[in-house]
Structures are given as structure tokens and as C-alpha cells.
VMD Tcl script that builds the backbone (N, CA, C; Angstrom):
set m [mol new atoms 522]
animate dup $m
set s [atomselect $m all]
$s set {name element resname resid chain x y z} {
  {N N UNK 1 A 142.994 85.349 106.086}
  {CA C UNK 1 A 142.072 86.455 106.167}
  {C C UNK 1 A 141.222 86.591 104.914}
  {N N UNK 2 A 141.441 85.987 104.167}
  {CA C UNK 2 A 140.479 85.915 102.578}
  {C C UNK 2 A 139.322 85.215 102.884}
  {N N UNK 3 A 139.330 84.790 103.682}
  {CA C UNK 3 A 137.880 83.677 104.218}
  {C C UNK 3 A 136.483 84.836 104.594}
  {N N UNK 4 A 137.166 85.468 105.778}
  {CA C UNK 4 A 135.796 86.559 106.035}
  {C C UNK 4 A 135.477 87.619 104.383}
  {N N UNK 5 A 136.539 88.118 103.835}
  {CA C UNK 5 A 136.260 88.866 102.976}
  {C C UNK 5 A 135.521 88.073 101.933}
  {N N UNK 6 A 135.627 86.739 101.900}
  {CA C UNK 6 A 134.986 86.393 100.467}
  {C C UNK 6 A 133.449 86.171 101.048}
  {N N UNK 7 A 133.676 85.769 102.646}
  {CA C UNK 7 A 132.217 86.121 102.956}
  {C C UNK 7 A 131.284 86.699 102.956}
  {N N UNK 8 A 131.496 87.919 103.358}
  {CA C UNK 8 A 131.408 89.323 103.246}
  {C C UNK 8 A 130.899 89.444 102.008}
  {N N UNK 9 A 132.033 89.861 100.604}
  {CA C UNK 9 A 131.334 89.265 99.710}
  {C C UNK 9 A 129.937 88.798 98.893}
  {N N UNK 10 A 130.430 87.474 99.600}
  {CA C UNK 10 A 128.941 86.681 99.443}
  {C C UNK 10 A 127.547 87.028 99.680}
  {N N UNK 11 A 128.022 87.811 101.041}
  {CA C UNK 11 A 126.519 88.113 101.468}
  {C C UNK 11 A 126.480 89.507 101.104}
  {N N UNK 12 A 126.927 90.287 100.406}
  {CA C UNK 12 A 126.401 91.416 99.523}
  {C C UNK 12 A 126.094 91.447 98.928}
  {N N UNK 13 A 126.779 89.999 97.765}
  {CA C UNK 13 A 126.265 89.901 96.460}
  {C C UNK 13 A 125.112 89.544 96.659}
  {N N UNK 14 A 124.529 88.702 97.466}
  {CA C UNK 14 A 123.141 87.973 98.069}
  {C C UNK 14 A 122.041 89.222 98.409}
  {N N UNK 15 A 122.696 90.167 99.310}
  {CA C UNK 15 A 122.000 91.175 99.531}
  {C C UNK 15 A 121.405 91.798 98.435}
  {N N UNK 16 A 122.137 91.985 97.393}
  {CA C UNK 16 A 121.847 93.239 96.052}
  {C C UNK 16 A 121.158 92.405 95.736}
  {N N UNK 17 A 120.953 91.519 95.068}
  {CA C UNK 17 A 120.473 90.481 94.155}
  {C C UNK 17 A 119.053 90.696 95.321}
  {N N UNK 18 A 118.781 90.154 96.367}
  {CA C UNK 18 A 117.430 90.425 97.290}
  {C C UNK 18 A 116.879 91.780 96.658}
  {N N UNK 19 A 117.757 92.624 97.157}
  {CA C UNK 19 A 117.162 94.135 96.592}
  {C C UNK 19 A 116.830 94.383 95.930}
  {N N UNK 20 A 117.320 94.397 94.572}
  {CA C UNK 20 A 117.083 94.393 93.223}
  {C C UNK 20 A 115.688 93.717 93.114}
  {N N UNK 21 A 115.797 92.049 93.461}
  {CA C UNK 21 A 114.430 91.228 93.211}
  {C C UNK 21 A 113.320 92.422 93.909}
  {N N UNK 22 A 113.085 92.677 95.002}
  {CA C UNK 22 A 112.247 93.273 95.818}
  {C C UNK 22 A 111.447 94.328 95.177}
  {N N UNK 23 A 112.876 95.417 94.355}
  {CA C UNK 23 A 112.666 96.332 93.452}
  {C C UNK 23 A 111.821 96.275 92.238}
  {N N UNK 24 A 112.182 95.292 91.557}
  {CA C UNK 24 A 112.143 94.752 90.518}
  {C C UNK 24 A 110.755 93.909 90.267}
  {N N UNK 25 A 110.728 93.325 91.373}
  {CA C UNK 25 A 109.639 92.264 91.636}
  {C C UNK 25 A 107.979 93.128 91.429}
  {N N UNK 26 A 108.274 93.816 92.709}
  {CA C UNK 26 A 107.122 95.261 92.606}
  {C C UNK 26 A 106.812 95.939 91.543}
  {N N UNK 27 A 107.685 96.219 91.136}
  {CA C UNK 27 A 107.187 97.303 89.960}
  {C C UNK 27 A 107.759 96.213 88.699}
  {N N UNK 28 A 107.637 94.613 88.932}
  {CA C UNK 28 A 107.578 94.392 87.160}
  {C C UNK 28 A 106.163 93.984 87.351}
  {N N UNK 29 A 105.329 94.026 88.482}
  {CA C UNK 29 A 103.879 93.398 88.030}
  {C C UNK 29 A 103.027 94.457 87.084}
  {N N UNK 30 A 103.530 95.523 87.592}
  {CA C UNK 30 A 102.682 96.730 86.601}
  {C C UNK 30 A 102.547 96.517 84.786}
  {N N UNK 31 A 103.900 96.376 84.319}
  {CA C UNK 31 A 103.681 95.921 83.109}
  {C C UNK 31 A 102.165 94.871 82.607}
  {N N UNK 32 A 102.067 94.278 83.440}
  {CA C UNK 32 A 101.253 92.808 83.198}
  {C C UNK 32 A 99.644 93.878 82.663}
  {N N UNK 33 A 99.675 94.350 83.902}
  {CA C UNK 33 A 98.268 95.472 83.904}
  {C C UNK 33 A 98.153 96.321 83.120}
  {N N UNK 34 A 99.275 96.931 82.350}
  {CA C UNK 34 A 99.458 98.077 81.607}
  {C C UNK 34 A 98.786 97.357 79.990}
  {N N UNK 35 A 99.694 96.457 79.814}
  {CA C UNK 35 A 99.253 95.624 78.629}
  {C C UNK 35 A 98.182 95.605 78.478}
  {N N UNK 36 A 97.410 95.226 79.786}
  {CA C UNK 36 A 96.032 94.737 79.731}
  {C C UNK 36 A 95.231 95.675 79.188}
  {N N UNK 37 A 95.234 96.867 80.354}
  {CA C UNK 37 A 94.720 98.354 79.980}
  {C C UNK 37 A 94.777 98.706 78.581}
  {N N UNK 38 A 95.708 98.807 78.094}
  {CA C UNK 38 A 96.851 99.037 76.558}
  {C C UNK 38 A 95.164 98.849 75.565}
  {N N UNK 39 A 95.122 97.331 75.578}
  {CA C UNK 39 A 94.735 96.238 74.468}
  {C C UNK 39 A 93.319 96.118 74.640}
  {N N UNK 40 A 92.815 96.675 76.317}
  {CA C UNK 40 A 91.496 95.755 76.372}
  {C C UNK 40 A 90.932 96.565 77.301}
  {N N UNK 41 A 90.964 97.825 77.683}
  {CA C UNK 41 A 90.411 98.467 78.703}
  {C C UNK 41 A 89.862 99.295 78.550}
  {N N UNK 42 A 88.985 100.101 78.734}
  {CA C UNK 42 A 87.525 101.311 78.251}
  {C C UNK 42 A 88.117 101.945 76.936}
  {N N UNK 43 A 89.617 102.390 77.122}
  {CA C UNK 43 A 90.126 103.096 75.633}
  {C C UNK 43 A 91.591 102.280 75.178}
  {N N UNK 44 A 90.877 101.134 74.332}
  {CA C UNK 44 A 91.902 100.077 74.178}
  {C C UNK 44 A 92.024 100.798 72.467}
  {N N UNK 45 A 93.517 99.934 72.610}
  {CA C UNK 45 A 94.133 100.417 71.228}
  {C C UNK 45 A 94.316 99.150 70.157}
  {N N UNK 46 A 94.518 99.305 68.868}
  {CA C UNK 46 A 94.053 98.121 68.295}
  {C C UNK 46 A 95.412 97.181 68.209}
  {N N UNK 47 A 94.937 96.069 68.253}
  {CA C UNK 47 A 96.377 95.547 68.158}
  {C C UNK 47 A 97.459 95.508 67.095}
  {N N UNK 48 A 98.381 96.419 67.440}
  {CA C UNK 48 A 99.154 95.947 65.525}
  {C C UNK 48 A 100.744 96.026 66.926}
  {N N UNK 49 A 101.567 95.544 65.070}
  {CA C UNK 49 A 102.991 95.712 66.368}
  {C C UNK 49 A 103.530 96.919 66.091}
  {N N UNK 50 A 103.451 97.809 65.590}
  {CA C UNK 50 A 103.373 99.055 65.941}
  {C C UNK 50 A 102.768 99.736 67.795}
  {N N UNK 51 A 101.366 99.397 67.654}
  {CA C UNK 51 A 100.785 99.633 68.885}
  {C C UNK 51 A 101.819 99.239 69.865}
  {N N UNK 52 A 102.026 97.376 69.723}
  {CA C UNK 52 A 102.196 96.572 70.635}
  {C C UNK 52 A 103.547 97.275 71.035}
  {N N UNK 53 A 104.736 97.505 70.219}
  {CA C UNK 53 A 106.265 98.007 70.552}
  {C C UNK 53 A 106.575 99.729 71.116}
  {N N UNK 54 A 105.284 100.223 70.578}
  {CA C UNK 54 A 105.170 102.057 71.199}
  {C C UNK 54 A 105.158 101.537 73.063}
  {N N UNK 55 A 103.574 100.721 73.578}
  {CA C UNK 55 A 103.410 100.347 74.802}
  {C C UNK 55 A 104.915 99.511 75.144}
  {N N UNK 56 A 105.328 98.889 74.678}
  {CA C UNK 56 A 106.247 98.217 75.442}
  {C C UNK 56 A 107.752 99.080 74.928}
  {N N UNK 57 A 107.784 100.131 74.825}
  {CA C UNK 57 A 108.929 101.031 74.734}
  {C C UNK 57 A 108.374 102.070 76.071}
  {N N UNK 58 A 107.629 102.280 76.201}
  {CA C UNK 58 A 106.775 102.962 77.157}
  {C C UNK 58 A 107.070 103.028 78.493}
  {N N UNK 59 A 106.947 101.527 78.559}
  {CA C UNK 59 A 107.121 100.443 79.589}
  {C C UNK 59 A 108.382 100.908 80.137}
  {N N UNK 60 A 109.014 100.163 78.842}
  {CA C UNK 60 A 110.959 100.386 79.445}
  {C C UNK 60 A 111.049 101.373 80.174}
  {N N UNK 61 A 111.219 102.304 79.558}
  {CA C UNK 61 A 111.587 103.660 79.165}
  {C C UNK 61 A 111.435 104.209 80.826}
  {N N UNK 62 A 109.834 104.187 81.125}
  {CA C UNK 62 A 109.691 104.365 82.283}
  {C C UNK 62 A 110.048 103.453 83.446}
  {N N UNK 63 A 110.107 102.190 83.071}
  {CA C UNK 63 A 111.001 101.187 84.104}
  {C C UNK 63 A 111.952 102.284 84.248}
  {N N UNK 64 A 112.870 102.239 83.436}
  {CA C UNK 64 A 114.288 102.518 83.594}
  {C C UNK 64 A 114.694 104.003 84.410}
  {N N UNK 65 A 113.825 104.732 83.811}
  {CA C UNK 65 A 113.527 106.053 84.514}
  {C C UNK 65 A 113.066 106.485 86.189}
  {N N UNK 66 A 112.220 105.330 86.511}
  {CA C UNK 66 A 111.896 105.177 87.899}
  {C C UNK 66 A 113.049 105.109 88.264}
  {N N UNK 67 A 113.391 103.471 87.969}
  {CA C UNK 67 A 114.388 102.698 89.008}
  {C C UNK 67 A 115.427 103.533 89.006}
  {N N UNK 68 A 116.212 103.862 88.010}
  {CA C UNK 68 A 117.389 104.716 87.750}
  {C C UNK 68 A 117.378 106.713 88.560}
  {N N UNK 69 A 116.505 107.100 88.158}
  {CA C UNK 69 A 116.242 108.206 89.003}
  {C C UNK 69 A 115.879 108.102 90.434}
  {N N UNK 70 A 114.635 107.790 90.645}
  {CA C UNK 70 A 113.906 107.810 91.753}
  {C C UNK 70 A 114.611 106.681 92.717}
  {N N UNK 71 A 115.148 105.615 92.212}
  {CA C UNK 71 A 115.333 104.568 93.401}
  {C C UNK 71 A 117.000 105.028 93.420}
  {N N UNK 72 A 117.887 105.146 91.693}
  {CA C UNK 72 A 119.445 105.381 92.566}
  {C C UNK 72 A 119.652 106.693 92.963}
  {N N UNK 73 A 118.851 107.652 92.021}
  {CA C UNK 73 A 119.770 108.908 92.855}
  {C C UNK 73 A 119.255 109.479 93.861}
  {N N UNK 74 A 117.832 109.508 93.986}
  {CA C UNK 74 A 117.040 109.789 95.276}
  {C C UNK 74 A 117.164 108.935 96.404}
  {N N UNK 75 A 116.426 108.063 96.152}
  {CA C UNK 75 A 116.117 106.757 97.378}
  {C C UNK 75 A 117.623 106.633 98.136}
  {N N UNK 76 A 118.404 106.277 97.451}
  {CA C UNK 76 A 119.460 105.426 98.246}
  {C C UNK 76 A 120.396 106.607 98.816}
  {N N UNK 77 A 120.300 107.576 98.460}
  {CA C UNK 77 A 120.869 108.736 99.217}
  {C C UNK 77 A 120.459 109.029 100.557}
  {N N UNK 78 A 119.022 108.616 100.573}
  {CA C UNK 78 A 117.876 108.940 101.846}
  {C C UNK 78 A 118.599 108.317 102.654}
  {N N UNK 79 A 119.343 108.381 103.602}
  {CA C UNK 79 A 120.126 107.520 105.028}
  {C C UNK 79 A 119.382 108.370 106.036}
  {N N UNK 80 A 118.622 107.360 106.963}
  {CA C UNK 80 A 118.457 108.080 108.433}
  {C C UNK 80 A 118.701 106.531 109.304}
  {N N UNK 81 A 119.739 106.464 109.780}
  {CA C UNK 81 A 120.806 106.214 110.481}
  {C C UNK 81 A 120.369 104.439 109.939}
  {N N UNK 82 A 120.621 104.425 108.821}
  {CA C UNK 82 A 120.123 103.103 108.113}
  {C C UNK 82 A 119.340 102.865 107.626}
  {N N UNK 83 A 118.212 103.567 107.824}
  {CA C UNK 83 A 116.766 103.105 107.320}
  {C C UNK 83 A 116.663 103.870 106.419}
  {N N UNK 84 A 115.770 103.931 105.484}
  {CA C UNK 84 A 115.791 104.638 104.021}
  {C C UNK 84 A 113.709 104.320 104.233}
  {N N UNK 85 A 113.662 104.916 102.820}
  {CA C UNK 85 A 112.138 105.150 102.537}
  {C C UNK 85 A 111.791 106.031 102.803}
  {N N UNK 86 A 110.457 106.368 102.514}
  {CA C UNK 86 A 109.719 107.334 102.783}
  {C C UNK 86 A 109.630 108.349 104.055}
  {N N UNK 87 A 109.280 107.313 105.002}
  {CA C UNK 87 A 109.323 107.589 106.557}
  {C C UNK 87 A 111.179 108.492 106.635}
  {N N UNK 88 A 111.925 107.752 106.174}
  {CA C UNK 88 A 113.442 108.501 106.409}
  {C C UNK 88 A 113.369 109.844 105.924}
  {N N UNK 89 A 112.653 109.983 104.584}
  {CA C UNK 89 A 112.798 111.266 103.833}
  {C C UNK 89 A 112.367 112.273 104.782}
  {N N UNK 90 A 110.960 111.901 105.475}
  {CA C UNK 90 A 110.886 113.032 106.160}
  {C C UNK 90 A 111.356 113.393 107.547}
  {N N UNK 91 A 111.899 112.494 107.845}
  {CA C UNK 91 A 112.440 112.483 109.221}
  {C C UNK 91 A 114.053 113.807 108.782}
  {N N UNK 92 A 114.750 113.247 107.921}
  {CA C UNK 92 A 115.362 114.196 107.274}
  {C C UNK 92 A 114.913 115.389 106.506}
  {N N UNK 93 A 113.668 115.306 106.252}
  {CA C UNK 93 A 113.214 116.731 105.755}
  {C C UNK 93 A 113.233 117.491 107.384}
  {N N UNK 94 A 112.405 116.897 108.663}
  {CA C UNK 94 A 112.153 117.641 109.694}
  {C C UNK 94 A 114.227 118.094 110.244}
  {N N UNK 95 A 115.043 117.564 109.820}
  {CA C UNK 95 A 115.866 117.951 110.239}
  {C C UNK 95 A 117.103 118.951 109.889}
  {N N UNK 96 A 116.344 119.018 107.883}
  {CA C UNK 96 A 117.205 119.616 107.386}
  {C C UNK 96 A 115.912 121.402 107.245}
  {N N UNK 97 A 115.089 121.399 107.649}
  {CA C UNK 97 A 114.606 122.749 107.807}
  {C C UNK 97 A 114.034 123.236 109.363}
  {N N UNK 98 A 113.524 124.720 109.158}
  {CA C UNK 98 A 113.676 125.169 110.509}
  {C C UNK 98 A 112.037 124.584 110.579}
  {N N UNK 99 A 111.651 124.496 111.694}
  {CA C UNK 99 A 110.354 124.224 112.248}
  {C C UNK 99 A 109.133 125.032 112.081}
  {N N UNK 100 A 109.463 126.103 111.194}
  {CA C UNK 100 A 107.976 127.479 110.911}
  {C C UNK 100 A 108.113 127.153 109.277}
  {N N UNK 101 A 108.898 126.754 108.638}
  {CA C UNK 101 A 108.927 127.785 107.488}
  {C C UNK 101 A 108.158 126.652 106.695}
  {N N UNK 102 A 107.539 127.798 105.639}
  {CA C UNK 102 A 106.607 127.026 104.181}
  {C C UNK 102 A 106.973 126.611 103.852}
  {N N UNK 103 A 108.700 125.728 103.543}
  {CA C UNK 103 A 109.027 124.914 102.462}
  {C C UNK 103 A 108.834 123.361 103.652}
  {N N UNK 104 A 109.502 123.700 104.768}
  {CA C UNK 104 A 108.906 122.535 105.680}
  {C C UNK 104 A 107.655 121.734 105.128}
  {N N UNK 105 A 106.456 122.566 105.781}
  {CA C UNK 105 A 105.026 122.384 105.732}
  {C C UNK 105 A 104.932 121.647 104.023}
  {N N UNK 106 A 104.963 122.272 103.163}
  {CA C UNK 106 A 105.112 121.584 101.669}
  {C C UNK 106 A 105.713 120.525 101.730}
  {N N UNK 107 A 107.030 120.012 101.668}
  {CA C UNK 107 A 107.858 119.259 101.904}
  {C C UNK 107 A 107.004 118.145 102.582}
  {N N UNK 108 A 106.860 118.323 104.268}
  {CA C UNK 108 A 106.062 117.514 104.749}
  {C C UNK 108 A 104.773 116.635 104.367}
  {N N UNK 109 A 104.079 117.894 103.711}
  {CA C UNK 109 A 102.798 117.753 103.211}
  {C C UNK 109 A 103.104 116.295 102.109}
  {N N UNK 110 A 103.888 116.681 101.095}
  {CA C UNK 110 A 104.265 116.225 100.367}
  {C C UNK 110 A 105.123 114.690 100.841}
  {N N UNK 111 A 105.588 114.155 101.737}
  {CA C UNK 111 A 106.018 113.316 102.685}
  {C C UNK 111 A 104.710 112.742 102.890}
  {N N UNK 112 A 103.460 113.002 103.638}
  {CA C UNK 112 A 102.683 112.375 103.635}
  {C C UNK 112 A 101.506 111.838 102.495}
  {N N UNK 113 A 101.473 112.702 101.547}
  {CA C UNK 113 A 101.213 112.202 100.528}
  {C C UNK 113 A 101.795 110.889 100.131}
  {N N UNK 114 A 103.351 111.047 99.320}
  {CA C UNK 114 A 103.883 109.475 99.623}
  {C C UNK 114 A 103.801 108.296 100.155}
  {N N UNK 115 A 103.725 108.942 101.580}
  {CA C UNK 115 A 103.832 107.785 102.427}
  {C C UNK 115 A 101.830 107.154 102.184}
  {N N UNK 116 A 100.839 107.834 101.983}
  {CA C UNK 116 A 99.789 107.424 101.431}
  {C C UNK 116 A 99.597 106.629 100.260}
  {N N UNK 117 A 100.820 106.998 99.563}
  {CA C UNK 117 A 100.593 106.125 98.553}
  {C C UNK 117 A 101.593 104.919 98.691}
  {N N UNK 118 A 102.310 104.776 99.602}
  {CA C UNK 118 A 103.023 103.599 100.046}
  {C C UNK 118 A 102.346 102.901 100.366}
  {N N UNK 119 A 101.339 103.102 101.194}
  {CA C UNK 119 A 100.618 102.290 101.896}
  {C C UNK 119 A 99.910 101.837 101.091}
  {N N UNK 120 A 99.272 102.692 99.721}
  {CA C UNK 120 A 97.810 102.134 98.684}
  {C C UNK 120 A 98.942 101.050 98.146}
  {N N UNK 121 A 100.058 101.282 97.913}
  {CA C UNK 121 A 100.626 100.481 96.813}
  {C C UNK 121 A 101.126 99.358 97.474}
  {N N UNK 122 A 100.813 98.924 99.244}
  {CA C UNK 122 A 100.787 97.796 99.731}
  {C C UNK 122 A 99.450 96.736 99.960}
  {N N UNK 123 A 98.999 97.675 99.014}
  {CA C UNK 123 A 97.229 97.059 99.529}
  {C C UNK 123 A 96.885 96.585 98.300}
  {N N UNK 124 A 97.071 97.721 97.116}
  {CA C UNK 124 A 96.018 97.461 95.904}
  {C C UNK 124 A 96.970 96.388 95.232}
  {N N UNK 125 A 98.092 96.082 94.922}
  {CA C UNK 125 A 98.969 94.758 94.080}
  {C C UNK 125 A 98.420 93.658 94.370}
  {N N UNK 126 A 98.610 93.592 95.636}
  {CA C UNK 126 A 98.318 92.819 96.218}
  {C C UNK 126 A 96.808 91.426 95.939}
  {N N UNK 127 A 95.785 92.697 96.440}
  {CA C UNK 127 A 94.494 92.479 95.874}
  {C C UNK 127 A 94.208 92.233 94.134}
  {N N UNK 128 A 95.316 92.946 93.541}
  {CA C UNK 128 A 94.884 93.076 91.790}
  {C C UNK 128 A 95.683 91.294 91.308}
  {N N UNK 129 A 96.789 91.560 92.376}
  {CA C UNK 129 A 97.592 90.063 91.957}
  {C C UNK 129 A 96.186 88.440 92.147}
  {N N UNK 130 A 95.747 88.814 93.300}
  {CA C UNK 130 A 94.568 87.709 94.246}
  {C C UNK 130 A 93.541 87.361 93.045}
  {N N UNK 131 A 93.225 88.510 92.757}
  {CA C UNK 131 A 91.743 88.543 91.578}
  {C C UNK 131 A 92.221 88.145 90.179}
  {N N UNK 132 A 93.101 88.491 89.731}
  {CA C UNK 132 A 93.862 88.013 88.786}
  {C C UNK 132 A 94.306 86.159 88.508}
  {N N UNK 133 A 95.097 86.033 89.476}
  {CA C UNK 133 A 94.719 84.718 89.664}
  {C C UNK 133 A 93.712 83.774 90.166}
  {N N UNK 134 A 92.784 84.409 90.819}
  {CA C UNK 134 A 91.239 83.459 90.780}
  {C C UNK 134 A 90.464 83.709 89.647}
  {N N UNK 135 A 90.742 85.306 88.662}
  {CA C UNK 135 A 89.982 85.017 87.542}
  {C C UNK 135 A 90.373 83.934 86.469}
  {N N UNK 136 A 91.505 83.297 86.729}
  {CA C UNK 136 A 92.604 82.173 85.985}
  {C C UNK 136 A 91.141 80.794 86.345}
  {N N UNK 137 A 90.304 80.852 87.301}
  {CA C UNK 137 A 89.558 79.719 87.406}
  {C C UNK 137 A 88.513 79.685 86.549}
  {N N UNK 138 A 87.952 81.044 86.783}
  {CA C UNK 138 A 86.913 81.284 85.446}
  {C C UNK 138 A 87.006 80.705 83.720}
  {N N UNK 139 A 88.277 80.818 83.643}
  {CA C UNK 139 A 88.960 80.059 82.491}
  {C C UNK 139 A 88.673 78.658 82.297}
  {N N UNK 140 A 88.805 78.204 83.482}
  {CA C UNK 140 A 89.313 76.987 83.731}
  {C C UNK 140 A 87.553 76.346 83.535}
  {N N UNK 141 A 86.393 76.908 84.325}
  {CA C UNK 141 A 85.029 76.636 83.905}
  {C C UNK 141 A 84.569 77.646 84.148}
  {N N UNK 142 A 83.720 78.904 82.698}
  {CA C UNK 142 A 82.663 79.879 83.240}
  {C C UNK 142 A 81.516 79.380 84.513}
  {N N UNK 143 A 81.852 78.371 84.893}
  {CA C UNK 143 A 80.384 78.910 86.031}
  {C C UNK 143 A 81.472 79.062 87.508}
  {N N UNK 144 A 82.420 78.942 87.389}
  {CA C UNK 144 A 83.141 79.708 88.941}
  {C C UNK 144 A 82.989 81.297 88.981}
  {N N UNK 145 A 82.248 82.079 87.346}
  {CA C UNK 145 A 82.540 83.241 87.906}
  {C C UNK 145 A 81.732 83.883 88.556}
  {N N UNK 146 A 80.337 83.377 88.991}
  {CA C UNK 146 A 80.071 84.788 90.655}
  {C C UNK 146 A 80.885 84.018 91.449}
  {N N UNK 147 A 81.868 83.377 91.849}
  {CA C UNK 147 A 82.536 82.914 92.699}
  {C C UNK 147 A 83.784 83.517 92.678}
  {N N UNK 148 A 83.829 84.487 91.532}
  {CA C UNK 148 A 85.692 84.668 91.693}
  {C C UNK 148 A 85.607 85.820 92.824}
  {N N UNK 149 A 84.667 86.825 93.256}
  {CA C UNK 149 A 85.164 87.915 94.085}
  {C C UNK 149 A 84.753 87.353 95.348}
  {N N UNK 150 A 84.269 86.292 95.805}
  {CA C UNK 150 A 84.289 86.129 97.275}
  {C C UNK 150 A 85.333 85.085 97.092}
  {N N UNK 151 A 86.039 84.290 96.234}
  {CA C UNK 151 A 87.411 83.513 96.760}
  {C C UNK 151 A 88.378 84.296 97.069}
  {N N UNK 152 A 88.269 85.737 95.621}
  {CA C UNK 152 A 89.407 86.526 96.147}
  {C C UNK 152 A 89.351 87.306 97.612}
  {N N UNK 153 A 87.953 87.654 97.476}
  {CA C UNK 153 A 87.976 88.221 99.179}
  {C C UNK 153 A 88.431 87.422 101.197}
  {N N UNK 154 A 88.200 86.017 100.215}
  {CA C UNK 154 A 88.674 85.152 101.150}
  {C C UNK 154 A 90.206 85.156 101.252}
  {N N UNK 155 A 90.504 84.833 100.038}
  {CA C UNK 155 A 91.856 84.617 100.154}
  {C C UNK 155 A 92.899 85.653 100.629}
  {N N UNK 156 A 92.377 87.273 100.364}
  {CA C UNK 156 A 92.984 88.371 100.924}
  {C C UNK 156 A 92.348 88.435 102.524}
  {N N UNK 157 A 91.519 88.266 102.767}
  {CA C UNK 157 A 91.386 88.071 104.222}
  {C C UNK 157 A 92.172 87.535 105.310}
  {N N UNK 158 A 92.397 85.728 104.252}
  {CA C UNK 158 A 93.264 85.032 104.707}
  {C C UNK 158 A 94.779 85.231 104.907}
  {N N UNK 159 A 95.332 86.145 104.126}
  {CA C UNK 159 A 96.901 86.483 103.390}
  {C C UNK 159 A 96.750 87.660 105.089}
  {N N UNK 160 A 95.485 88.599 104.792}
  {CA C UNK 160 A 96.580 89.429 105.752}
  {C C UNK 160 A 95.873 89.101 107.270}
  {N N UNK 161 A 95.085 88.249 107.717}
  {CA C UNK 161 A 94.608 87.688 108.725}
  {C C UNK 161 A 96.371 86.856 109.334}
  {N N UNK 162 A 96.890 86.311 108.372}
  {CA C UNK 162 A 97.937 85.474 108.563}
  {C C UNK 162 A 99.423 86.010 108.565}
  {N N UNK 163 A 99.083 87.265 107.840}
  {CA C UNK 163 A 100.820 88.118 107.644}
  {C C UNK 163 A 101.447 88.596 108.891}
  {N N UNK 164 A 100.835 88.518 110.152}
  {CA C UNK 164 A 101.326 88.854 111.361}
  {C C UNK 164 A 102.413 87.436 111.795}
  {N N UNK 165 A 102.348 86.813 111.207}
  {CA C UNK 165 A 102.951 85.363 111.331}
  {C C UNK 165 A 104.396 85.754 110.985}
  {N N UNK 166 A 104.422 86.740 109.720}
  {CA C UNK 166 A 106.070 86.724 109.094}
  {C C UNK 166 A 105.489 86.285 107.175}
  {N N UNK 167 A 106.141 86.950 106.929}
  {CA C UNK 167 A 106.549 87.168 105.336}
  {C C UNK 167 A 107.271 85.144 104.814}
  {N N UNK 168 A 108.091 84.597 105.473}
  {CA C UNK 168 A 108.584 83.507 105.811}
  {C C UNK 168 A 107.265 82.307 105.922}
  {N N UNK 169 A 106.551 82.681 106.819}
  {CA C UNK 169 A 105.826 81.270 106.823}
  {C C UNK 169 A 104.314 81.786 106.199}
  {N N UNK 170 A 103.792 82.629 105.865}
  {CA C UNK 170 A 103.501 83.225 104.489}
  {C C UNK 170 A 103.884 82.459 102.906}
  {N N UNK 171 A 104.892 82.260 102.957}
  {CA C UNK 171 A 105.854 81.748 101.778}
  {C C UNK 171 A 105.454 80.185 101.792}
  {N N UNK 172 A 105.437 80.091 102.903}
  {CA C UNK 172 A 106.014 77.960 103.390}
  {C C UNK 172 A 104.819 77.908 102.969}
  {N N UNK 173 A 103.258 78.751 103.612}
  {CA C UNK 173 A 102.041 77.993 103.621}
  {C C UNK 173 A 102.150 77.858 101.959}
  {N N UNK 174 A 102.604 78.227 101.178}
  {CA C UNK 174 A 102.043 78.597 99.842}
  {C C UNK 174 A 102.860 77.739 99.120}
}
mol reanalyze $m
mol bondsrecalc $m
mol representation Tube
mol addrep $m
């Protein structure tokens, strides 16, 4: 009987480790942008390592604060009959108040807000990741750049023209 349990096991440890990446994955691209902003963006700061270690304490700080607040003690509490996220929160907000009252309506309100910004924050990475790496060509020779926003527009065309396919062969084409 040690056979299924170490299985079992296995595929939890596999599971967390997915999760975590997923978690992790998402919100470590922000750093990349923050830097950028930081050093080089309408109100850039000068570079010293002072500057450089305040922003990247910043960083942490609020990594740690998200993931640790918002994803363990909130998020993973959210159970509606398995499913978690946003969509769960309010499905459990509609169930844990009465159907008239103002904290509902707020609550809700506030539910869809979120879930608005779930959705921006499936759109805009995405696109900032695309442009980011076609501005990597510009590097490579200044005259690709009036070319970098219609490759990137192609290439996001292409990504979600094709994402009905599966996340999986998404991956393979690439």
C-alpha cells in the first residue's frame, strides 16, 4: 500500500510546484517593468546602489506581501466547491449575504471590479511581454524599428487567434 501513497505524493508535490510556478511566474514579470520604470521612465531615478537596493527591497517586500496575504490567507480559503478565484469569491459573497442589503451590492460591486482587472491582467502581460521581445530586434538592427509594433501586433493576433487550440500546443508551436 506505500505504492499509491508515494504516488499521491508525487503528484502533489508536482501539483504545488505547477502552482507556485503559475503564481510566481505572473507576478515575477512585473519586477522586469518596475526596474525599467524605476531607472528610465518619465520620473526616473538616478542610478546609484542606494536607488538600485530601496527599488529592489520594494519589490520583495511587496512580492512577499501579495503572495503571502492575498494569495495564502485570502485566495486559498475562497473554496466554491473547488474552484477558487475571483468568480468563486463572489459566488460566495452572493451566498454568504441576504439579496437587498448594501454590503452585498459593495461587495459585489467590488467582485466585479476584480474580476475587470483579471481580465486586463490577461491581456496587458501578455502584449507588454510580445513588444518587449520584438523590441529585442531593434537591438539587433535600428532599422526593424517602425517594424516592431506591427510584428508585435501580428504576433498577438497570432497567440490569441491560436489559443483556442489549448495552452499545450501553444507551447509545442513555440
Amino acid at each position: 500500500m506505500s505504492q499509491p501513497a508515494d504516488h499521491s505524493r508525487q503528484s502533489l508535490t508536482a501539483l504545488s510546484v505547477a502552482a507556485i510556478g503559475v503564481v510566481y511566474g505572473d507576478i515575477g514579470t512585473s519586477p522586469l517593468y518596475t526596474m525599467k520604470e524605476a531607472f528610465h521612465g518619465a520620473h526616473a531615478m538616478e542610478v546609484s546602489p542606494a536607488n538600485v537596493l530601496g527599488v529592489l527591497s520594494l519589490i520583495f517586500w511587496s512580492l512577499i506581501i501579495v503572495v503571502s496575504v492575498k494569495y495564502v490567507v485570502f485566495i486559498m480559503r475562497a473554496d466554491n466547491k473547488g474552484e477558487g478565484g475571483i468568480m468563486a469569491l463572489m459566488v460566495l459573497v452572493q451566498r454568504a449575504t441576504r439579496s437587498e442589503s448594501w454590503s452585498r451590492w459593495l461587495l459585489m460591486t467590488l467582485g466585479i471590479f476584480g474580476a475587470a482587472l483579471f481580465y486586463g491582467d490577461g491581456m496587458i502581460p501578455p502584449a507588454i511581454s510580445v513588444l518587449s521581445a520584438v523590441e529585442g530586434l531593434e537591438v539587433a538592427t535600428p532599422a526593424l524599428r517602425p517594424y516592431v509594433i506591427p510584428i508585435s501586433l501580428a504576433v498577438l493576433i497570432g497567440l490569441f487567434l491560436f489559443q483556442r487550440h489549448g495552452t499545450a500546443r501553444v507551447g509545442a508551436l513555440f
